[in-house]
C-alpha positions in Angstrom: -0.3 149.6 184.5 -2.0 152.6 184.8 -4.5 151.3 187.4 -2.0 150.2 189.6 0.0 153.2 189.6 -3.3 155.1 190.6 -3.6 152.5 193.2 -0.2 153.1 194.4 -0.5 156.8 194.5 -3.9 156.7 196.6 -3.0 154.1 198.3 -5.6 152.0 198.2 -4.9 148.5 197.6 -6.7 145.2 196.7 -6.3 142.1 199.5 -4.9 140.1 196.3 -3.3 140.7 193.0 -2.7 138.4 190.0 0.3 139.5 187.5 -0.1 137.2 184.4 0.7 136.9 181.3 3.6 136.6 178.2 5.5 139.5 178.8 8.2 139.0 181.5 9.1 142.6 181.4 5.7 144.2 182.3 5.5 142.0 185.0 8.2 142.2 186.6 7.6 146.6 186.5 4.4 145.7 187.7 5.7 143.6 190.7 8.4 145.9 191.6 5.4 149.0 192.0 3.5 147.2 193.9 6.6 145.9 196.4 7.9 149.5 196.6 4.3 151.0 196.6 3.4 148.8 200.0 7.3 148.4 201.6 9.3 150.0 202.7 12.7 149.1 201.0 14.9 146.8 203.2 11.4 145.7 205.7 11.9 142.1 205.7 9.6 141.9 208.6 6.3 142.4 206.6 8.0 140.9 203.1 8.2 137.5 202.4 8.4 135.4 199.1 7.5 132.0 198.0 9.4 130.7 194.8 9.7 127.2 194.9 6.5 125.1 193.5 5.4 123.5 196.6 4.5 126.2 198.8 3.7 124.7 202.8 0.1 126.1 202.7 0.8 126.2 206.6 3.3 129.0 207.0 1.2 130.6 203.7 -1.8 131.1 206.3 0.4 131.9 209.9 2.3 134.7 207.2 -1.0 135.5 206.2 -2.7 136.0 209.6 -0.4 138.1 210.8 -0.8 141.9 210.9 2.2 144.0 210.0 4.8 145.5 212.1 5.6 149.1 212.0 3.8 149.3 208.8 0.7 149.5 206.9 0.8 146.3 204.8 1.9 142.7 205.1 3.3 142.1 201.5 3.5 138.1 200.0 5.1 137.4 197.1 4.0 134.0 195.2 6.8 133.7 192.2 5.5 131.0 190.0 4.4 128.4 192.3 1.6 127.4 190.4 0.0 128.6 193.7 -3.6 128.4 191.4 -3.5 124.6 190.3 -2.2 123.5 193.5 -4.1 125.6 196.3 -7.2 125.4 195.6 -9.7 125.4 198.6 -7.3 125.5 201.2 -5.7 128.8 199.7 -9.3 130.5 198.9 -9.8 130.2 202.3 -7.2 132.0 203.2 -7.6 135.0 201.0 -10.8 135.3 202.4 -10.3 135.0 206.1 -7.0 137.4 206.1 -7.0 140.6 207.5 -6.9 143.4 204.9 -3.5 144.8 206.1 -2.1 141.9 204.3 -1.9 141.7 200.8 -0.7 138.7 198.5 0.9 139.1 195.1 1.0 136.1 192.5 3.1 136.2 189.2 2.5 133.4 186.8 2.8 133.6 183.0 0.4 130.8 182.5 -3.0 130.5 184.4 -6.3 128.6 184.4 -9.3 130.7 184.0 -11.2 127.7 185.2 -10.1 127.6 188.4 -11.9 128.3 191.9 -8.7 130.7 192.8 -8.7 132.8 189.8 -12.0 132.8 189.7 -11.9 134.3 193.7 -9.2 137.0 192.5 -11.3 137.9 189.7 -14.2 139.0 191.9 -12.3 140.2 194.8 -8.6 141.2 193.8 -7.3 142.5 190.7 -6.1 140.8 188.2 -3.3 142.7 185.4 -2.9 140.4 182.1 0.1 141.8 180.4 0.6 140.4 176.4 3.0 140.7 174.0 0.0 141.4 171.5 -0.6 144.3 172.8 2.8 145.6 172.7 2.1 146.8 169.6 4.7 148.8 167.0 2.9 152.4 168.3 2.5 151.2 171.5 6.4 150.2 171.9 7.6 153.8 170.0 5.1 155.5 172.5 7.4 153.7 175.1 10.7 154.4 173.6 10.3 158.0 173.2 9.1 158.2 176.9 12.6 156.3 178.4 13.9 158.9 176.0 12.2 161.8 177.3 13.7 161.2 180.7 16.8 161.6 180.0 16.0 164.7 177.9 16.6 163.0 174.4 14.1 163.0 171.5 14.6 160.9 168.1 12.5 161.2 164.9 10.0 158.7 164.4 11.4 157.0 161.5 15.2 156.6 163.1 12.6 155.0 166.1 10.9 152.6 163.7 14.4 151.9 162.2 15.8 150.9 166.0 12.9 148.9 166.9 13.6 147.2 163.2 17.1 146.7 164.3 16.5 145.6 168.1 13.5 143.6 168.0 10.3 143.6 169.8 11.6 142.0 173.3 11.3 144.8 175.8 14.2 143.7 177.9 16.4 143.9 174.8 14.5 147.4 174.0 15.7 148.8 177.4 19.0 147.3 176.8 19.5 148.8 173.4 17.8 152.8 175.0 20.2 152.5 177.6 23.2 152.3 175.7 22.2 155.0 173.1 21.7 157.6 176.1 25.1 156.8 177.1 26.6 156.6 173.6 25.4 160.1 173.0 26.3 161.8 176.0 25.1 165.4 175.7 23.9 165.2 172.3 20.0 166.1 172.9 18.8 164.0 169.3 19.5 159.9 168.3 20.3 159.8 165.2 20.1 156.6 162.4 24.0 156.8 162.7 24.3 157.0 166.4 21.7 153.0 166.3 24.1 151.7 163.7 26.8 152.0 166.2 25.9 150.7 169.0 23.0 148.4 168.2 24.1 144.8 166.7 21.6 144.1 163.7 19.1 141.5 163.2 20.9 137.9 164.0 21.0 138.5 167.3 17.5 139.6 167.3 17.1 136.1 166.4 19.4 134.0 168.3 16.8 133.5 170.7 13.9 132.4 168.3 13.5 128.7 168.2 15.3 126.5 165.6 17.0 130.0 164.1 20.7 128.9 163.5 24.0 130.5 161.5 25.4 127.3 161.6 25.1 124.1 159.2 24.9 121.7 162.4 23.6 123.5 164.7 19.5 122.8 165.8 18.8 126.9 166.9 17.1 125.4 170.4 20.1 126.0 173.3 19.3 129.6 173.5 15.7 129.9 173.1 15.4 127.2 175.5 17.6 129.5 178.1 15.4 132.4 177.2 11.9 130.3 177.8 13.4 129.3 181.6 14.4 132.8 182.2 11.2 134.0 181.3 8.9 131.5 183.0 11.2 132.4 186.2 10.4 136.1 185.5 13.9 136.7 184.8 15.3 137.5 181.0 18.5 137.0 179.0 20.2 139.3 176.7 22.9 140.0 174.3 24.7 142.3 173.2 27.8 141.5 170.5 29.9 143.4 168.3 31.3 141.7 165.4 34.9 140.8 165.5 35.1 141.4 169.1 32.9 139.3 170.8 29.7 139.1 172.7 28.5 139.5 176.5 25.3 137.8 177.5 23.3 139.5 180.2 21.0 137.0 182.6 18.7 139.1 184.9 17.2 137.9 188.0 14.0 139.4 189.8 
């Protein structure tokens, strides 16, 4: 991430860039800095996106070919279309032969390494690989106490490991969760172990989304981790957030 921001901030950007990876949420921050870095917002003359799994290689290459308007960049978005299996030569051709004012920007969560595309992108683009194994306990406090900072809010790092204990590792739901503390403390300056117990919802529905995990005798625990898994191959995510004897509001967020 930091790469890119430099990237954004000298403006100096790669012909093609690769976003991959099991974590929906860096992704998505990723593709929104780079969209915002090269457009300007509302230009839907040098934006375009391709979602849907057959992309018409055709209009790829005419979008492709043609230089910006007004602008410096020509921005393409390719939003899982599995762009790599099915483009192949066709699409390496392309990337090669297009002028550098355009830029192309693929998000998949699954690629092969194999392949002649990625291998292209690997030698001539960039390519950012963003894992949930790396998002590790120090690495996610590190990030909590930064979306604190912001707002001008500290917390102690044991009440920190305690909310991360209580919210899970799932950096949508982290966000969530920071967001609603800064607004359920108002002007109070520190977060407090008291201040996570009320407003964050405990560890079930951490869990709800975890395959097979159910609280009822019937039930098979797949619905909602099935709903998360689509959300998240889409680049999207799902949420929760409950309180017990009231009820409980499921969030769905689309990129």
């Amino acid at each position: 991430m930091k790469e890119i921001k430099k990237q954004i901030k000298e403006k100096s950007f790669y012909k093609v860039y690769l976003l991959t990876g099991d974590e929906p949420y860096l992704i998505l921050q990723a593709k929104h800095m780079l969209k915002n870095g090269m457009i300007r917002e509302g230009d839907t003359m040098n934006y375009a996106e391709f979602t849907d799994a057959k992309v018409d290689i055709n209009t790829l290459q005419e979008l492709a070919f043609t230089y910006p308007f007004f602008s410096e960049k020509r921005l393409l978005l390719l939003d899982g279309t599995g762009i790599l299996k099915t483009g192949k030569d066709e699409f390496v051709n392309i990337m090669d032969n297009m002028p550098e004012t355009t830029c192309i920007l693929i998000c998949e969560s699954e690629v092969d390494k194999r392949s002649k595309v990625y291998k292209w992108i690997k030698k001539n683009g960039y390519i950012g690989e963003f894992l949930k194994k790396n998002q590790t306990e120090k690495v996610l406090l590190r990030w909590i106490a930064a979306l604190l900072g912001k707002e001008k809010k500290q917390i102690r790092e044991n009440d920190a490991i305690y909310f991360l204990q209580k919210v899970g590792d799932d950096m949508f739901q982290i966000k969530n969760e920071t967001d609603k503390l800064i607004a359920y403390v108002g002007e109070k300056e520190e977060i407090t172990k008291e201040d996570i117990d009320a407003i964050t919802s405990g560890e079930v529905q951490d869990k709800i989304f975890v395959p097979f995990f159910t609280t009822k005798t019937a039930g098979s625990g797949i619905g909602l981790s099935l709903c998360k898994q689509i959300m998240n191959q889409h680049g999207g995510n799902i949420t929760v957030y409950s309180e017990p004897g009231k009820g409980s509001c499921f969030t769905l967020q689309f990129c």
